[in-house]
C-alpha positions in Angstrom: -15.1 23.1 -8.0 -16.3 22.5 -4.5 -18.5 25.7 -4.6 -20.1 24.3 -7.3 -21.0 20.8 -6.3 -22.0 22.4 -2.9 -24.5 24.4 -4.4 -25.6 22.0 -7.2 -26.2 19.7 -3.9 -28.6 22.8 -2.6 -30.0 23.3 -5.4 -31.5 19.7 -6.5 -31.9 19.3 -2.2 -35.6 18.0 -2.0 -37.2 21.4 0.1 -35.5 24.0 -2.4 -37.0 22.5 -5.1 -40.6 21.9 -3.4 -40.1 25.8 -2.4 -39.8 26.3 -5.8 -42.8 24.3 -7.6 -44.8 25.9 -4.9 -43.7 29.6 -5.6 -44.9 29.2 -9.3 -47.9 27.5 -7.9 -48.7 30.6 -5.5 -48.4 32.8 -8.0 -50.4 31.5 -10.6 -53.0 31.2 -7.9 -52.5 34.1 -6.8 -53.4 35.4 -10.8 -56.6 33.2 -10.7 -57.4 34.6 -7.1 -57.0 38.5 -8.6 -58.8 37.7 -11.9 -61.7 36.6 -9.3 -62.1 39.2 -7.4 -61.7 41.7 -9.7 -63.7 39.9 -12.6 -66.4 38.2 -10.9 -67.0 39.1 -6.8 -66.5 43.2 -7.3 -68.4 43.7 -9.8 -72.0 42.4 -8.5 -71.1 44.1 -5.2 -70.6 47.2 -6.7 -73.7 46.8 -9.1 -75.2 46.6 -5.9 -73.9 50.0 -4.1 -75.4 50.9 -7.2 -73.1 50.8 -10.3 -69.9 51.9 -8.6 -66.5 50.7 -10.0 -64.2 49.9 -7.3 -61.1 50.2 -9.6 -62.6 54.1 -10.5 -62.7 54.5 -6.7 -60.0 57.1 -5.6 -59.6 60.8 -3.7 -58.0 63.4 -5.9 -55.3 65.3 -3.9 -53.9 67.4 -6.5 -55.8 68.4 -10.1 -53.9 67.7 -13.3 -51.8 71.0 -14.2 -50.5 70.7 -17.5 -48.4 67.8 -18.4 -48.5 67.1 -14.7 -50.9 64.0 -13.8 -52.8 64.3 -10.8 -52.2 63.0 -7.5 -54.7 60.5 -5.9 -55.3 57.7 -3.5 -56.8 54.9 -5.4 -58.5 53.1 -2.4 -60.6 50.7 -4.9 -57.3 49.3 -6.1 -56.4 49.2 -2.6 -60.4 47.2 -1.5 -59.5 44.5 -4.5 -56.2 43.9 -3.0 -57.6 43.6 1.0 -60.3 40.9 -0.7 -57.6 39.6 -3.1 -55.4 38.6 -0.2 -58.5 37.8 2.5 -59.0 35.0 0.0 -55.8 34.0 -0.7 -54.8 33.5 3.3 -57.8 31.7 3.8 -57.0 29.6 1.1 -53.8 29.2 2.6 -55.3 28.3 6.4 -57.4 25.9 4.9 -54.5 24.0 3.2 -52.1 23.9 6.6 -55.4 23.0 8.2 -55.6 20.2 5.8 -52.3 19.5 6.1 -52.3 19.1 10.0 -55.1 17.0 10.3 -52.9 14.9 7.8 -50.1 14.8 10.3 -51.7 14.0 13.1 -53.7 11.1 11.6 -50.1 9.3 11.0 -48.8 10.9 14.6 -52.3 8.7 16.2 -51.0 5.6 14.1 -49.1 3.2 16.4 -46.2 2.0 15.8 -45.4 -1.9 16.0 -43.2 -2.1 18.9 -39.4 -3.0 17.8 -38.7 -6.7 18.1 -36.0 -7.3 20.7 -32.3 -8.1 20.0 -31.5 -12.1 19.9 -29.3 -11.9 23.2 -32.5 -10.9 25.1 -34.7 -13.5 23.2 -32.3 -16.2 24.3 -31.9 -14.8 28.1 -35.3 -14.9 28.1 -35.9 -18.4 27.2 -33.2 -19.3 29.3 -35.2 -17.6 32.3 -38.3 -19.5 31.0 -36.7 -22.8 31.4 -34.9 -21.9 34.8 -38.5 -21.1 36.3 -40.2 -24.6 34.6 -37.6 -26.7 36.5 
C-alpha cells in the first residue's frame, strides 16, 4: 500500500498536475495554431505566389506503378509545419517573457525587515537607559 499512497501523493503534487492542465492546454493551442496557418495565413500567401497550394507542394521520387503509391517529399506539409511551430515558440517566448517580468516585479518588491527577537529589544533598552544616566 505504500506504493500506492506514494504515487497518489505524486500524482495530486501541485506541479504534476499544473504539467498536466498545461499539456491539454498546448495542445489545443497547438490545434488552433495549425488550423491558422493552414486555414487562414497560407492560403493568401499562396494566392499571392499565384494560386499555389502549399499542402499540393511535393517532389515526386518514384511514379505510381500499379498498386504501388508513389514516393514523394511533401515539402508544403513540411512549410505549414516550420510556420506552425515559428508561431507557436513565439507564442511561447512571449509568455516566459511575460512571466519574467512578473517575477522580477515581486523580486524588486522589498521586504519589511524582520522585527527582532524580545531579548534584543530589551538589551537594547537596557543600553538606552545605561547611556541616559
Amino acid at each position: 500500500m505504500g506504493m500506492m499512497s506514494e504515487f497518489r501523493d505524486f500524482a495530486v503534487r501541485g506541479n504534476v498536475v499544473d504539467m498536466a492542465v498545461g499539456i491539454i492546454i498546448g495542445g489545443a493551442f497547438g490545434k488552433i495554431v495549425s488550423s491558422l496557418v493552414n486555414d487562414i495565413i497560407l492560403p493568401p500567401i499562396g494566392l499571392l505566389l499565384g494560386g499555389v497550394d502549399f499542402s499540393d507542394l511535393s517532389i515526386e521520387l518514384k511514379a505510381a506503378a500499379g498498386d504501388v503509391a508513389a514516393v514523394s517529399l511533401n515539402y508544403g506539409a513540411f512549410i505549414q509545419s516550420v510556420v506552425d511551430f515559428t508561431i507557436i515558440a513565439f507564442a511561447i517566448f512571449i509568455m516566459i517573457k511575460w512571466m519574467n517580468s512578473l517575477k522580477k516585479e515581486e523580486e524588486a518588491a522589498p521586504e519589511a525587515p524582520a522585527e527582532p527577537p524580545k531579548e534584543q529589544l530589551l538589551l537594547e533598552e537596557i543600553r538606552d537607559l545605561l547611556k541616559k544616566d
